[in-house]
Residue, then its C-alpha position, 0 to 999 in steps of 0.5 A: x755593071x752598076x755603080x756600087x755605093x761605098x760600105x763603111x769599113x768594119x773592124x773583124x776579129x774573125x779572121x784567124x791564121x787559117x780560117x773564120x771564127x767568131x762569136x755570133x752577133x758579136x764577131x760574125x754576123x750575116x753582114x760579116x758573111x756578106x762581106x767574107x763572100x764578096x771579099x773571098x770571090x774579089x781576091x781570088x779572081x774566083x769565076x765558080x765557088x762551092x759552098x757548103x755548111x754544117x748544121x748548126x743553127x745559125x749555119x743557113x743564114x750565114x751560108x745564104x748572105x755569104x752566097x749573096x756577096x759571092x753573087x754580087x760578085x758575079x760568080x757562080x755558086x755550086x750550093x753543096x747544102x748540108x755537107x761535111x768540110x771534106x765534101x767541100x773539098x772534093x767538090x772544088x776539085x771536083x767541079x773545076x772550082x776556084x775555091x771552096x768555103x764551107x760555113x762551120x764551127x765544128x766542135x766550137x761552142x754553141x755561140x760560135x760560128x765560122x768558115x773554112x776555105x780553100x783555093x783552087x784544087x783544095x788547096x789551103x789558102x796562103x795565111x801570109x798574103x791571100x788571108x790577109x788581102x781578103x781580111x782587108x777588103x772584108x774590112x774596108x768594104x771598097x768592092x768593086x762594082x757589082x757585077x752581073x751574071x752571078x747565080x746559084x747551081x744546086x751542087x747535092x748530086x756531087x756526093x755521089x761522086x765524093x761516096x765513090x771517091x771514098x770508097x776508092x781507098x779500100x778494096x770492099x771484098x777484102x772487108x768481112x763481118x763488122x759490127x761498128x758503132x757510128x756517133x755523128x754526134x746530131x753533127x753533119x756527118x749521119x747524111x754522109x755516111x748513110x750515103x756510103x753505108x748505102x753504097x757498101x751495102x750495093x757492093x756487097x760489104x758484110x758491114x753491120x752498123x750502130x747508128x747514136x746521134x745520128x740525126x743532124x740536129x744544130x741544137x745538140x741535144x746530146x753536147x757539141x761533137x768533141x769526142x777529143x775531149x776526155x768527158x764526151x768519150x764515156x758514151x760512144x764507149x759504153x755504147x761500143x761494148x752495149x752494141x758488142x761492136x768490133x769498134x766505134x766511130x765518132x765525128x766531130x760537127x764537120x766530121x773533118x776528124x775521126x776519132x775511134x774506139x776498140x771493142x772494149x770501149x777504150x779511145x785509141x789515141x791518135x798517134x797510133x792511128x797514125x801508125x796503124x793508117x801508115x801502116x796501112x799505106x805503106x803495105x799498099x805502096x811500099x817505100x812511100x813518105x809518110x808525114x806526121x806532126x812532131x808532137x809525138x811522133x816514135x811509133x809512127x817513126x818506128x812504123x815507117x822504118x820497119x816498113x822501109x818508108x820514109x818518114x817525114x816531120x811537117x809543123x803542126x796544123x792543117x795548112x802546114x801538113x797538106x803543104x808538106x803532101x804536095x812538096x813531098x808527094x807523102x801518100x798519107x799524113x797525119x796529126x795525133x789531133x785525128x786529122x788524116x791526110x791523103x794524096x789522092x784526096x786533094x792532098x786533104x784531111x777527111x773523116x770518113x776514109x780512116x774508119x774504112x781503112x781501119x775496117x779493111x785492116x781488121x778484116x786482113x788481118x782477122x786481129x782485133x783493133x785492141x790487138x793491132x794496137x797492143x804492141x805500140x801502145x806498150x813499146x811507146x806509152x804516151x802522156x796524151x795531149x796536155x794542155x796548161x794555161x799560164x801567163x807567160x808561155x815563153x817564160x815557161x818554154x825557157x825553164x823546161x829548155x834549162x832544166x834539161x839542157x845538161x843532160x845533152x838533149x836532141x833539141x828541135x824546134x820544127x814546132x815548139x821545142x822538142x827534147x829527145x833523150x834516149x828513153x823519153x821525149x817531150x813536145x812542148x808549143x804553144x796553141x795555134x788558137x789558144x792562150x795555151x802551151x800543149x805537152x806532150x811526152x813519149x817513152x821507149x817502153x816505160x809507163x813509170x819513166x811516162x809517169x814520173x817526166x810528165x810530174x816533173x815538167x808540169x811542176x816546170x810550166x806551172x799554171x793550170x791545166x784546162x782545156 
């Protein structure tokens, strides 16, 4: 070991609850990276980290100074190169790994970059303890001596093992002719799912793919991969119908998050896919748990109980879900959000399992996505995901809470608050990472009952809707 000179200490604001985000130059650097890595390896005792990146612009840099202060460190790095979030998932199960950081801002702007991390066995990083010390340390720059014998593995060859992974979820001879739309949006995705559109294909999958923005492209030529977003919805619809696919596909940067389309061009929210994959997990394994988020959550309850499994209610975000998987050995979990957890996926979110399931499920069941959804969509219409800006959001939370409080709701507060009557139901939290309060309202069977609570509640919470 050598003597290592005292850094001085920097202040860091890209230390969220969960992850890394910041604004290029200003909150995240290649120094910041640097520091991140050394901090991430110190923390963790960690001996061998996987690393991976997206493809925005300023991904190689940042991913080459965080291996320089995971080296300095003595650990060594299993280099995944271009890769999407859940490929660095895998990996560090897969490779034995102390923990895994993936170097992405997924659909933030173009000025933002940031990281993801796991521990060992993928599993989430503590944000009460673990987050905080690395943060520390990051800042004050008191590292340890360097240490010797840090070095670099070229860890590309592990997607082979992802692909087969992957392709353990559905049985490929029960999939028949597809036609599907796939939008990387110039994301990281198009590598991966070439790798296992390739790998269908050998084993005799009758699937037929679009390809549009495929090609990784840190520029974004065709907007930032946010298919969430109402406005980045028309193209990957259009393109359905024009391609007269069976359905559509688009990912969002790191491709963590799936986001789909039926035949006709209409976005499926994501409650119901939640209810469609439950479905599909619980045929496979009856009387399994299924988790869900509690934002909107009845069809996914009804879903469950017609099956006679048992669901489950987790705090929203990906820490609190995959938490709730591993406590309760849930076969599946997911968020309306489109992240979708699987137990035999390190108990982790992917975007490439859920378009294959829906795949499979289409072909058993010889009906059309829009078919599959028809009744859920009718029996439990849903406001989506609304968000308000407003200057004081436990102020509002405390008017909608009082307006209703007469008419005897069922009150839960697992996530926000929640008011269920018996012919409708409101979620209503503030953002994990916003200044924003999110609404969401669910109805049993009535658009008009939907239309008229979501007007009144608005006018309760006041401010603007935004982003």
């Amino acid at each position: 070991m050598t003597a290592q000179r005292p850094l001085p200490s920097l202040p860091m604001t890209c230390f969220k609850a969960y992850d890394i985000r910041g604004r290029l130059g200003r909150e995240l650097s290649e120094d910041i990276a640097r520091r991140i890595g050394r901090a991430f390896a110190e923390t963790l005792g960690a001996a061998r980290v996987v690393v991976g990146r997206d493809c925005r612009a300023s991904s190689m840099s940042l991913s080459a100074a965080l291996i320089d202060g995971l080296l300095a460190a003595g650990v060594e790095v299993h280099d995944l190169g271009l890769c999407g979030t859940e490929e660095m998932y895998f990996a560090t199960t897969h490779l034995g790994a102390c923990g895994g950081i993936e170097v992405t801002a997924s659909h933030n702007p173009m000025d933002y970059n940031g990281m993801k991390m796991v521990g060992r066995g993928s599993a989430p990083l503590d944000p009460a303890t673990v987050m905080p010390r690395i943060r520390a340390l990051a800042e004050s720059g008191a590292f340890a001596p360097r240490r010797r014998g840090g070095h670099v593995v070229d860890a590309s060859a592990t997607r082979a093992a992802y692909v087969e992974r992957v392709l353990s979820f559905v049985e490929v001879a029960a999939l028949r002719p597809l036609t599907i739309l796939v939008n990387a949006g110039n994301g990281a995705a198009g590598p991966t799912f070439d790798a296992l559109a390739d790998a269908l294909t050998a084993r005799g999958a009758p699937l037929r793919f679009v390809r549009m923005h495929h090609e990784p492209d840190g520029s974004f030529p065709n907007g930032i991969p946010n298919p969430l977003l109402p406005e980045n919805q028309p193209v990957t619809a259009q393109a359905v119908v024009a391609a007269g696919a069976d359905f559509g596909v688009a990912w969002d940067g790191d491709f963590d998050r799936c986001f789909l389309f039926d035949h006709k061009g209409e976005f499926v929210p994501g409650e119901y896919v939640v209810g469609l994959l439950a479905q599909v997990f619980l045929a496979k394994e009856p009387g399994a748990t299924v988790v869900h988020d509690p934002r909107v959550q009845w069809n996914t309850q009804a879903v469950v109980a017609a099956a006679k499994g048992r669901a489950h209610a987790s705090r929203t975000g990906h820490a609190f879900l995959k938490q709730a998987l591993r406590e309760t050995g849930a076969v599946y979990g997911g968020e309306m959000s489109a992240h979708h957890y699987f137990r035999d996926f390190m108990a982790c979110d992917s975007g490439m399992i859920p378009w294959l399931l829906i795949a499979e499920l289409v072909s058993r069941t010889g009906q059309s996505l829009a078919d599959l959804l028809e009744s859920a969509r009718t029996a439990f219409p849903s406001s989506g995901e609304i968000n308000f800006r407003v200057e004081d959001a436990q102020a509002a939370l405390a008017r909608v809470e009082a307006a209703f409080t007469a008419n005897g709701p069922s009150v839960d507060r697992l996530d926000g608050l929640s008011l269920a009557f018996p012919d409708w139901r409101l979620n209503l939290r503030a953002s994990n990472t916003e200044p924003l309060l999110r609404l969401n309202i669910e109805t049993r069977g009535s658009a008009t009952v939907l239309a008229g609570r979501v007007a009144e509640v608005s006018v309760l919470i006041g401010g603007t809707r935004g982003h």
